[in-house]
C-alpha angles and dihedrals in degrees: 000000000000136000098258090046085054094056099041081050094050095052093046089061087044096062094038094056089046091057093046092060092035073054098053094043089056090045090047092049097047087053097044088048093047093046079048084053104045093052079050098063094040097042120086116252086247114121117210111212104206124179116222143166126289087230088044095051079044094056088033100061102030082057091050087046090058102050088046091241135113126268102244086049085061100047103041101073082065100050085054098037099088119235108250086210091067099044105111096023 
């Protein structure tokens, strides 16, 4: 193999590497809106208006950003996840 093949060879695994993980991403979105869609239809059309700290919508968000969802489909399992301190109560 020559030079010149090698190198036609190396960029041709680079961009199908590239388009494996565009791939996954994309994947990785599409699950993350239906599951979006899916509390919808099940949530009731009530919004909640919360006020939190600037530092806690930061990490909130930055945390949502990484994982490619939106912030309120972050944040909604723990709102419905119930607070162990307050059980027997």
């Amino acid at each position: 193999m020559t030079d010149p093949e090698a190198a036609r060879r190396a960029r041709h695994d680079a961009v199908r590497a590239q388009v494996a993980d565009e791939e996954n991403v994309a994947d990785e979105e599409n699950k993350a809106t239906e599951a979006e869609v899916a509390e919808n239809a099940a949530a009731l059309g009530v919004s909640l208006h919360l006020r939190i700290s600037r530092s806690l919508d930061l990490e909130l968000r930055r945390q949502a950003a990484a994982e490619h969802i939106p912030t309120p489909a972050l944040a909604r399992p723990w709102l419905r996840t119930p607070d162990v301190s307050r059980q027997g109560r």
